[in-house]
N, C-alpha and C positions, 0 to 999 in steps of 0.2 A: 827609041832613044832613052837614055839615062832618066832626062830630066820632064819624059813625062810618066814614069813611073811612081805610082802612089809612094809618098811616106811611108806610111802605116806597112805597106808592102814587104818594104824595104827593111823594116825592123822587123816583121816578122823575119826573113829572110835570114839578115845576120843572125836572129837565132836560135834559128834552126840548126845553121852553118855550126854555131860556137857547142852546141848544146849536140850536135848531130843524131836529132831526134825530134820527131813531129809532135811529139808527144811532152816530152821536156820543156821544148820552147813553147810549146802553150800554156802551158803550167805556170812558166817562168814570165808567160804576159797576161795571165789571167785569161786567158782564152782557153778556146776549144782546139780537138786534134784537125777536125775537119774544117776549122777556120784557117787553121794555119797550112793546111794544107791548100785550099782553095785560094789563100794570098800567095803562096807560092806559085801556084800554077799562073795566077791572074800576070805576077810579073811576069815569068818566063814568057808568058804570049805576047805583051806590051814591047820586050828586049826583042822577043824574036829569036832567044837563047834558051837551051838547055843548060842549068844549072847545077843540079844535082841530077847524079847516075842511082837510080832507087833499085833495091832487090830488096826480096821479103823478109831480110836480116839486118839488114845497112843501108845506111845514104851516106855517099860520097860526092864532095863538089867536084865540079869536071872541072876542066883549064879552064874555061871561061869564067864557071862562079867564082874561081881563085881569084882573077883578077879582077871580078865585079864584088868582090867580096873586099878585096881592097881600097876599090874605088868609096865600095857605099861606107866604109867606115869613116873612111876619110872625109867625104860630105856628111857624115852625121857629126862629126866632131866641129866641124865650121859652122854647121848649123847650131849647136849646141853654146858657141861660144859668141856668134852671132847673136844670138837671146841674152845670153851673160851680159855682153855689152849693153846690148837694150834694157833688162833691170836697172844696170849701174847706172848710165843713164836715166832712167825713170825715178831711180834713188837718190841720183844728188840733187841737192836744190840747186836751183837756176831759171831763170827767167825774169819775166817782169814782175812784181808782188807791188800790187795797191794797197793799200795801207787808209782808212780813215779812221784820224783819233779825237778824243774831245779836246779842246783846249787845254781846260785847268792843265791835264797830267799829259798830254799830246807834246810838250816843251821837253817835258823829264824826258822823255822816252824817243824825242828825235837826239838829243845831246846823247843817247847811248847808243844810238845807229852805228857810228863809226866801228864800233868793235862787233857789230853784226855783221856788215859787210866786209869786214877785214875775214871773219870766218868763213863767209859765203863770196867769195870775189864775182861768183856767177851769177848772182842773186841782185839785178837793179829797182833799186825801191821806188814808188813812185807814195808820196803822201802829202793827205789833204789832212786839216787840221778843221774841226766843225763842232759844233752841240746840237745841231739841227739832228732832229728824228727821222724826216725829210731825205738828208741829204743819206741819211746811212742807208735807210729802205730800197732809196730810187737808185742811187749809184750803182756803178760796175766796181763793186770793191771785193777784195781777193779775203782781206783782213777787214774787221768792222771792232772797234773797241769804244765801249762805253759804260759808263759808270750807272747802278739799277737794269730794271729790267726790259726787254724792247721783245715785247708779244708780237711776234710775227713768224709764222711759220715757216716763212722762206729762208730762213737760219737757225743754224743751230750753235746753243750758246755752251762757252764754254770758260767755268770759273779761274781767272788770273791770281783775285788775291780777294780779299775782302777791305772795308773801310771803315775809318773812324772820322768824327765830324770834331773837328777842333776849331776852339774858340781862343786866335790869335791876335797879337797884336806887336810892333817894332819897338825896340828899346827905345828910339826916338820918342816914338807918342806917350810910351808910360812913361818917358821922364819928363816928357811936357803935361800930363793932363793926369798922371797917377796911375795904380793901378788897383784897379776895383776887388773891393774887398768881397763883394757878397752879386746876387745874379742882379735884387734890385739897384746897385749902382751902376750898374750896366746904362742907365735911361738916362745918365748923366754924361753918359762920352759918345762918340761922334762914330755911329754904326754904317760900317758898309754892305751892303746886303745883293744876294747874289738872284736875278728873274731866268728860272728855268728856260727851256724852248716853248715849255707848255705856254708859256704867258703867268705860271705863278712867281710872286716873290717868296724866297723860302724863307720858311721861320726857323730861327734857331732851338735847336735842344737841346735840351740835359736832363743828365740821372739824378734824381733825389735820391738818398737816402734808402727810403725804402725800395727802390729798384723802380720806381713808378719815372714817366718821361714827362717833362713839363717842357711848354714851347713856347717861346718869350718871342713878339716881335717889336723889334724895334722901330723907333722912329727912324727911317736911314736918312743920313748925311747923303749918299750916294748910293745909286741902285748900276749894276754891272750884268751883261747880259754875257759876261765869258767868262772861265773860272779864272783864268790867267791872267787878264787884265785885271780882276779883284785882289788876286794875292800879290801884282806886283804896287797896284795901290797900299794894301797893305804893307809892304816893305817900305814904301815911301815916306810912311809915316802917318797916312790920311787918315786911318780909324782902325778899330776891332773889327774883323769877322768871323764869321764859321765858316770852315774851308774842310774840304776833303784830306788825311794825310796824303793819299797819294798822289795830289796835285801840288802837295809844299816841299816834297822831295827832302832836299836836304836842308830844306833852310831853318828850323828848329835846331838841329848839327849843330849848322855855323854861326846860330847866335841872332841871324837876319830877323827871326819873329820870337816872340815867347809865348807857349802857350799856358792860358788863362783855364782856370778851374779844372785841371787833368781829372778829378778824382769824378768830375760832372760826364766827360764824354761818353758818348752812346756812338752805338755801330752804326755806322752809313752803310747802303749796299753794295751789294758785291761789283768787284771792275769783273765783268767780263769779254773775252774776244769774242767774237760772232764772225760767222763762216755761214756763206751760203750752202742751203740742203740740199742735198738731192745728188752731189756729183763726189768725188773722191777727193779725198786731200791731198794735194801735191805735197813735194818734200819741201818745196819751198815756204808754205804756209804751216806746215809743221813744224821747221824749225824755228822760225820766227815765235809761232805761239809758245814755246819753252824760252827763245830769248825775252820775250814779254814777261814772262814768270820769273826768270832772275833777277831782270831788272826791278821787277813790282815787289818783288818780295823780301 
């Protein structure tokens, strides 16, 4: 029967038939004369048909190979488009996509969701918002996004944008309390300050002059253990912080903070996305990671 005749068979077959030479069509499949002749035989016994009429000058398909010559072309072309679909498929993004992002900049970046899924209609997000080191390692997460670096083998990191550490504060507070002329007046206004997952409080920095980094901690009014809840304090008016740009988004823009001693800032580390190793990138985590890069950049 038809369908238990090898593939491989089967193409030699056709091309032998198109090429009507044993010799040709091996050439044309990178094979040998006597492979190709020995797949031909192998079908013929499998059909239970003679296919080709051979003499020491020619091969001609009999009536049967015409119409088995038909057939197989026709199942190669289905089979061929069969796979087509499967690429396309395996090409477009779709599915479910986890998503875990840090606070500070995990706000920016769900407000821009909407015009990802409007690209991706097939593509349903699921996302968690976290700073926990914890929760990125142990999780079943498709997407892993976090600001420095997360040593761990079982992902692989892959650069968004890089960071700058700004020292802001709301129009409010500078018109309530001033605004500080030098770094030592800093110890005079009401410092909000951000505690890592490690358990440190971060100290702020800044570039001197000579390019050297000097790191001032203050006495904080208030200590925040998420970057978002610190910068929306800071909009409220509470105090100065040092904050990530790409956790303030636009608010420098529109006026919400200003930021304090531009010419002092120094680089924070890089945002990057993190993807579990070891297995393939779907399309759906691919395009996500270039929508990350737009938005971030």
């Amino acid at each position: 029967m038809f369908q238990q005749a090898h593939l491989n068979e089967i193409v030699v077959f056709i091309a032998v038939a198109e090429h009507g030479s044993f010799t040709k069509a091996a050439a044309s499949l990178n094979s040998t004369k006597s492979g190709a002749g020995k797949a031909v035989k192998k079908l013929e016994e499998e059909l239970g048909l003679k296919l080709f009429n051979r003499t020491t000058r020619s091969i001609r398909l009999t009536e049967e190979g015409k119409i088995f010559l038909d057939a197989a072309k026709h199942a190669l072309e289905t089979i061929n488009e069969a796979r087509l679909l499967l690429h396309a498929r395996k090409d477009e993004p779709a599915g479910r996509l986890r998503i875990n992002l840090p606070i500070g900049i995990g706000r920016n970046i769900v407000s821009a969701l909407k015009g990802f899924t409007q690209l991706h209609p097939k593509v349903t997000v699921e996302v968690s918002l976290s700073d926990s080191l914890e929760d990125a390692i142990k999780g079943e997460w498709d997407v892993v996004v976090r600001i420095g670096e997360l040593e761990d083998s079982s992902f692989i990191a892959k650069t968004l944008c890089g960071s700058r550490r700004i020292l802001c504060a709301s129009p409010e507070y500078l018109s309530q309390k001033g605004k500080p002329k030098n770094l030592e007046e800093l110890r005079e206004h009401d410092a909000l300050v951000f505690r890592a997952p490690t358990g440190k409080v971060r100290a702020w920095s800044f570039r001197e002059n000579d390019d050297s980094i000097t790191e001032f901690s203050p006495s904080p009014l208030a200590i925040f253990r998420d970057g978002r809840t610190l910068i929306d304090a800071v909009v409220a008016g509470m105090g100065i912080a040092q904050v990530y740009d790409t956790a303030l988004g636009s608010s420098i823009q529109t006026g919400e903070v200003i930021e304090l001693f531009p010419e002092k800032v120094v680089p924070g580390p890089p945002v990057s996305a993190l993807i579990p190793s070891g297995r393939a990138m779907p399309a759906k985590t691919r395009v996500f990671i270039d929508f990350l890069q737009s938005v971030l950049d």
